[in-house]
C-alpha positions as CSV (number, residue, x, y, z in Angstrom):
1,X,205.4,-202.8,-29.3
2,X,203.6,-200.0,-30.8
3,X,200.7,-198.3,-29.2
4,X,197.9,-196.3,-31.2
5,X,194.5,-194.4,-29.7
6,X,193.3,-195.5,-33.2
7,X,193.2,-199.2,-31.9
8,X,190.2,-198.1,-29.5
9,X,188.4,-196.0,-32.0
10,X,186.1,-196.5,-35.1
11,X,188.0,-196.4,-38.3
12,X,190.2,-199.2,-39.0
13,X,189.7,-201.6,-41.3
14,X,188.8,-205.4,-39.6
15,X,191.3,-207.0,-41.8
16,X,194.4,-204.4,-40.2
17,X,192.7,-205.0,-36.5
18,X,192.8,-208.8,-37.0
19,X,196.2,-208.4,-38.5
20,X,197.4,-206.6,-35.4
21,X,195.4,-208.3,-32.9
22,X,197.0,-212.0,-33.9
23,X,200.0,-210.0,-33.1
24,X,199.2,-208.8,-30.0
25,X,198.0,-212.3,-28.8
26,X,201.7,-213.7,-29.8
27,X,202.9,-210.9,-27.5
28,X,200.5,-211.9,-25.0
29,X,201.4,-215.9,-24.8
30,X,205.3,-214.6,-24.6
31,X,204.0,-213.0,-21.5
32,X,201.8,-215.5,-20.2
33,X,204.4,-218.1,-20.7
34,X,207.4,-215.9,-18.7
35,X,205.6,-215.0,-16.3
36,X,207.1,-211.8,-15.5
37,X,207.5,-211.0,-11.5
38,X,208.3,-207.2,-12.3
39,X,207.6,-205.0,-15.5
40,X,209.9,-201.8,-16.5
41,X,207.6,-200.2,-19.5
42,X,209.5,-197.3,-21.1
43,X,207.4,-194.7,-22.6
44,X,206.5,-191.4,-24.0
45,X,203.4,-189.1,-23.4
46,X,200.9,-186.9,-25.6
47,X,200.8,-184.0,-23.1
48,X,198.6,-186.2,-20.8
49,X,200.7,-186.4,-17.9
50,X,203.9,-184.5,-18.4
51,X,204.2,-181.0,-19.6
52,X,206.2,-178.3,-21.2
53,X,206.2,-175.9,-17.1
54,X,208.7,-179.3,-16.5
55,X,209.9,-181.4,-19.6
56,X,212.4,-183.9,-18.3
57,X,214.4,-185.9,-20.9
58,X,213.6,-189.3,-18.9
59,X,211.5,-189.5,-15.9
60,X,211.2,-192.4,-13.3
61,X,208.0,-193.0,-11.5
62,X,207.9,-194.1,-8.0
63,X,204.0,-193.7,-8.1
64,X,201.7,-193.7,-10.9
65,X,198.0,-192.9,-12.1
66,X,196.4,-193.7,-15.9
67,X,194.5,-190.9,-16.8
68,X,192.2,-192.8,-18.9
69,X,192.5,-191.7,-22.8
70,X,191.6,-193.0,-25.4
71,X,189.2,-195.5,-23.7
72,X,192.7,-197.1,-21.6
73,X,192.0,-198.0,-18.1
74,X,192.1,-195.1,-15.3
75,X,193.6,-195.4,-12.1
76,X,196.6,-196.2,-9.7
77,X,199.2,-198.6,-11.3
78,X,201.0,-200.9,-8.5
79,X,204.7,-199.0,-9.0
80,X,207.1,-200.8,-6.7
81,X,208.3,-197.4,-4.5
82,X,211.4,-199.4,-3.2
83,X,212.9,-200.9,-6.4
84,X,211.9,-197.8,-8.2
85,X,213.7,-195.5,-6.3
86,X,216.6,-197.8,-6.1
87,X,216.8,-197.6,-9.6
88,X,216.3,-194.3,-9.9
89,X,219.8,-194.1,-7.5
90,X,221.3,-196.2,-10.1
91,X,220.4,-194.9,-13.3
92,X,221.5,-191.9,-11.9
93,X,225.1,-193.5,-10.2
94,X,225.7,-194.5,-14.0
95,X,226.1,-191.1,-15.1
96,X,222.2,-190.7,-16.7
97,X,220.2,-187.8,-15.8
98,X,216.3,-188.7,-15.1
99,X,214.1,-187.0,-13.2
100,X,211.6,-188.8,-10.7
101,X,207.8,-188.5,-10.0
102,X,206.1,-189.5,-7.3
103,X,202.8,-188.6,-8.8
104,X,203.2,-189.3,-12.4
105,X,199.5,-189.2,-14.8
106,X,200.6,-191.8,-17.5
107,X,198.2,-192.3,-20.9
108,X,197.5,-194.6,-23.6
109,X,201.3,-195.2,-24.5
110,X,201.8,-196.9,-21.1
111,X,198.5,-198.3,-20.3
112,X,197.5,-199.4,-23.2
113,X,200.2,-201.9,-24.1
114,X,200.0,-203.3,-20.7
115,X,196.5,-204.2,-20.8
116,X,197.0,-205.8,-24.0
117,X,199.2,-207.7,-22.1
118,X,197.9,-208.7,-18.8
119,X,194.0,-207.3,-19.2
120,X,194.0,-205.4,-16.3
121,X,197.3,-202.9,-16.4
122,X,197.5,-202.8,-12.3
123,X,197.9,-206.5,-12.0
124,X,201.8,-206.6,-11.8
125,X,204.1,-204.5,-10.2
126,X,205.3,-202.0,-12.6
127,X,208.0,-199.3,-13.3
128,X,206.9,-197.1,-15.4
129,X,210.1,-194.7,-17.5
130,X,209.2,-191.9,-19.3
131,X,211.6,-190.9,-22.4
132,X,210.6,-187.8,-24.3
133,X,209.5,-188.5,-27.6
134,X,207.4,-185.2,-28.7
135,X,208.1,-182.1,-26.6
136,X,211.2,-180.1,-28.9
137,X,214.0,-179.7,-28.2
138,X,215.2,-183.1,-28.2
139,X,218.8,-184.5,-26.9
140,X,220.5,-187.0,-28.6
141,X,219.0,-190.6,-29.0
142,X,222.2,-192.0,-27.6
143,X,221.2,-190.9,-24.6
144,X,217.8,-193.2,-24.5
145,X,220.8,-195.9,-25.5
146,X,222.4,-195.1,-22.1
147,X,219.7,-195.0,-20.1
148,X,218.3,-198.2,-21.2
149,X,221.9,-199.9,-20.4
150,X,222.0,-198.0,-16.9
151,X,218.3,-199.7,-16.2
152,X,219.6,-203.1,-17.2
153,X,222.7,-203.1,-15.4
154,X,220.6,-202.2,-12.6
155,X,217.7,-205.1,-13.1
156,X,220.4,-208.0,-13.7
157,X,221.3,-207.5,-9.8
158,X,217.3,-208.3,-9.2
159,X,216.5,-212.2,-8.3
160,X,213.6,-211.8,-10.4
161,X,212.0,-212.6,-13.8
162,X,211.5,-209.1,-15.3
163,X,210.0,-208.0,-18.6
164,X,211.0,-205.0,-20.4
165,X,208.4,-203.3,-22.7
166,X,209.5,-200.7,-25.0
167,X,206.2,-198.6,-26.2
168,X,206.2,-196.6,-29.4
169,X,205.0,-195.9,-33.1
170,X,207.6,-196.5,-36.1
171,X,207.6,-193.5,-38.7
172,X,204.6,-191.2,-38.3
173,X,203.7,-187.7,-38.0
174,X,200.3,-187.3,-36.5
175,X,199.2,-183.9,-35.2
176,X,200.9,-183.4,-32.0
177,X,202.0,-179.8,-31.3
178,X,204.7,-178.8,-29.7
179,X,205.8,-175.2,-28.7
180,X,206.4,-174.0,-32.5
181,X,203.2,-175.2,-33.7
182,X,200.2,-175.4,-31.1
183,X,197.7,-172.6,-32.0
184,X,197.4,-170.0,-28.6
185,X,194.0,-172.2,-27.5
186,X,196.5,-175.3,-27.4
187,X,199.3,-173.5,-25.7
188,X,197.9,-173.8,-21.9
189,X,197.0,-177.2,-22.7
190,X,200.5,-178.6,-23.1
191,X,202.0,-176.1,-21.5
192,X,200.6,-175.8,-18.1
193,X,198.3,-178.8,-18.5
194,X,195.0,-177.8,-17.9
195,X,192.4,-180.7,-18.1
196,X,190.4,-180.9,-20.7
197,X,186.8,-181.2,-20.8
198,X,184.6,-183.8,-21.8
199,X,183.9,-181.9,-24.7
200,X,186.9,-181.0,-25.6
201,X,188.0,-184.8,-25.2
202,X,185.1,-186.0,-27.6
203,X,186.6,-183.6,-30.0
204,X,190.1,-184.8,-29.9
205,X,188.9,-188.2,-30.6
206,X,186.3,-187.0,-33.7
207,X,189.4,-184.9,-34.9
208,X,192.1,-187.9,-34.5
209,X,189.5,-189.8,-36.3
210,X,189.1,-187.7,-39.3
211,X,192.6,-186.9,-39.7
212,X,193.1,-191.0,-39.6
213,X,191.0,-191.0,-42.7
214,X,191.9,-188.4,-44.3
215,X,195.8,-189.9,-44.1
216,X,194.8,-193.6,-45.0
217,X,192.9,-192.1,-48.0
218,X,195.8,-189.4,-49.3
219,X,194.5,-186.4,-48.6
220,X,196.5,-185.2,-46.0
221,X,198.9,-183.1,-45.4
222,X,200.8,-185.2,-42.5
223,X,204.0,-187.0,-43.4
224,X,203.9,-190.2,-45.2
225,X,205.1,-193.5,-43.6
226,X,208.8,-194.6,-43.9
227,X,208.3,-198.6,-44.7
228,X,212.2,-198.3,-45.6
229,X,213.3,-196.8,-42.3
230,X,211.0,-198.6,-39.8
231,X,212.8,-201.6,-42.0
232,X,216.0,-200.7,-41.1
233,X,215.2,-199.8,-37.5
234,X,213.7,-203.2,-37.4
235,X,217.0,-204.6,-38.5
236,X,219.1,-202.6,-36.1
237,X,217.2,-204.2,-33.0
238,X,216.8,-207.5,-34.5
239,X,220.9,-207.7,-34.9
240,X,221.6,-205.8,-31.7
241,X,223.7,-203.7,-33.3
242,X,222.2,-200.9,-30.8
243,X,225.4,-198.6,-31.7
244,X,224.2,-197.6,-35.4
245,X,221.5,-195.3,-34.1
246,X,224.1,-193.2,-31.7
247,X,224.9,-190.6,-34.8
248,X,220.8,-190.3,-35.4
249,X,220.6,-186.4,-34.8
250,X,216.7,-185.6,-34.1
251,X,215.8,-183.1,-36.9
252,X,217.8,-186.5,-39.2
253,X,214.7,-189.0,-37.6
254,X,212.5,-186.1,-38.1
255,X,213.0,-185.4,-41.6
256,X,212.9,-189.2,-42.5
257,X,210.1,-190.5,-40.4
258,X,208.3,-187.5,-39.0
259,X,208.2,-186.3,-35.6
260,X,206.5,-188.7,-33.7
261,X,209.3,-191.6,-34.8
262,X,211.1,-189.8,-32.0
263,X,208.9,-192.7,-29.9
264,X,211.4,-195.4,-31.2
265,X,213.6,-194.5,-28.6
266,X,211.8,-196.5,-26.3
267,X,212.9,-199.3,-28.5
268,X,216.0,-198.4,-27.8
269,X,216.3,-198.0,-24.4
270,X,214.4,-201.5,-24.3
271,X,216.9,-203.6,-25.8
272,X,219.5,-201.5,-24.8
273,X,218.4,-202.8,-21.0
274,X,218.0,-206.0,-22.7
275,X,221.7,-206.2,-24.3
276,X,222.8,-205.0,-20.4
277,X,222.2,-208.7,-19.9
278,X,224.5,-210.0,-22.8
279,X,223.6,-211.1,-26.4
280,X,219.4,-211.6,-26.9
281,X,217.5,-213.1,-30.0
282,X,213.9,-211.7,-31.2
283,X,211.3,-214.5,-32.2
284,X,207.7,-213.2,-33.0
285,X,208.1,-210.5,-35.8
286,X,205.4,-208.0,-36.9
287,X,205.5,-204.8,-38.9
288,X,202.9,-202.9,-41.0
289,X,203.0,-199.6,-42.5
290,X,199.4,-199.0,-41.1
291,X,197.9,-195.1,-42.5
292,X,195.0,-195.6,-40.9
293,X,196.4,-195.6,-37.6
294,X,199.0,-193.0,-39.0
295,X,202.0,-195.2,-38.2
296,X,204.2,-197.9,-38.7
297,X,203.4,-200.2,-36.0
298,X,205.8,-203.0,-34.8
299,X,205.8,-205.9,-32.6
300,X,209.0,-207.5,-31.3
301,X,209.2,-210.3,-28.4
302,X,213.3,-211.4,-27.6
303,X,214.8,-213.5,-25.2
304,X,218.1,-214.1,-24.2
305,X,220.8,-215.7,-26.9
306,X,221.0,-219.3,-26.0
């Protein structure tokens, strides 16, 4: 599912929130109905929680804190230590290189999508993977491939009904610098990750906002939406025919879909954890090139072939 600060903000139209929302609550009676036991959430980060003094490709958390943007809930998520650092040993044993936290701050692109989902995003254990998705230079999105396969291989040997979430915008190209573009008073924020005041939080939010706006009403100078590409993307994981993205070269996604599609890789690694269990159909099916949340935003549920 995609995730958007715009969704807790003023802005959007009602007829777009409704839109989304009736697909959210689909999402949310697949849940309900499954169950799930244990969640593995893969998912990127705005310079929230990890930062350019240590940018891992893929990070595992053994513990793990929501800072609280956006309006998403704050505090201690319950991470499973034991299971997560087993699967960090087997991610690893499969030939993937991930780092592990056992402190990691995680924001709106992993909380938010699980309270959407359960209301309170500390009710169920949960494994929270971090997969780069903004901080150049980027590896190859094969690699997100892999590591989605090496966390399914690992789950399948779990006695337990586990749901995979896969968090991330379609195209878009909101203002997120990295080290080539943030002006010098941005530089120590993302950088060395010094916290942010109040103030300088409120402003965020006005200047996300505005730029919101100013995108949805074509005076901007941010990238447009992709329809065409989120459609094939959407096609890709709908036939699980995971394999076409493995010649995708990051400045390729870039150019098409601007450099925030880089989130769709944890897509990727979801079904690709997914497909570790065999052949899976999707049911509930959402997409809508949304500018005033500057991205294509996407919901997918999928279950086992029967």
């Amino acid at each position: 599912m995609s995730h958007s600060p715009l969704l807790n903000l003023p802005g959007p139209s009602q007829d777009l929130l409704d839109e989304i929302n009736a697909a959210l609550a689909d999402a949310r009676n697949f849940v309900r109905a499954f169950d799930p036991e244990l969640v593995v959430i893969f998912s990127p980060d705005h310079y929230n929680g990890v930062f350019y003094r240590m940018m891992p490709p893929f990070c595992i958390s053994t513990k793990a804190t929501g800072v609280g943007d956006y309006g998403t809930q704050a505090g201690p998520l319950d991470v499973p230590e034991d299971i997560a650092t087993e699967l960090a040993e087997a991610v690893l044993a499969a030939d993937v290189d991930a780092a592990i936290s056992a402190s990691m701050e995680v924001d709106h692109g992993t909380v938010q999508p699980l309270q959407t989902l359960f209301g309170d995003a500390a009710s169920r254990p949960v494994i929270p993977i971090f997969i780069n998705s903004v901080a150049t230079p980027l590896g190859p999105v094969r690699r997100s491939r892999a590591l989605g396969t090496a966390v399914g291989n690992f789950l399948k040997t779990l006695d337990k009904r586990v749901l995979v979430i896969g968090s991330g915008g379609l195209s878009h190209d909101p203002p997120v610098p990295t080290l080539k573009t943030a002006p010098v008073a941005a530089l120590d924020r993302i950088v060395l990750g010094e916290p942010m005041s109040d103030e300088q939080r409120q402003a965020r939010q006005v200047a996300v906002i505005e730029a919101a706006e100013n995108f949805a009403h074509g005076e901007s100078t941010l990238q447009p939406l992709n329809p065409e590409w989120d459609d094939r993307f959407l096609q890709i994981v709908d036939s699980g025919h995971l394999s076409d993205v493995d010649g995708w070269s990051p400045s390729w996604m870039a150019h098409e879909a601007g450099n925030s599609a880089h989130e769709v890789r944890t897509w990727i690694a979801a079904f690709a954890a997914m497909a570790a269990q065999g052949a899976y159909q999707t049911e509930n099916r959402f997409y809508r090139a949304a500018p005033e949340l500057i991205a294509g935003f996407a919901v997918r549920t999928a279950v086992p072939a029967s």
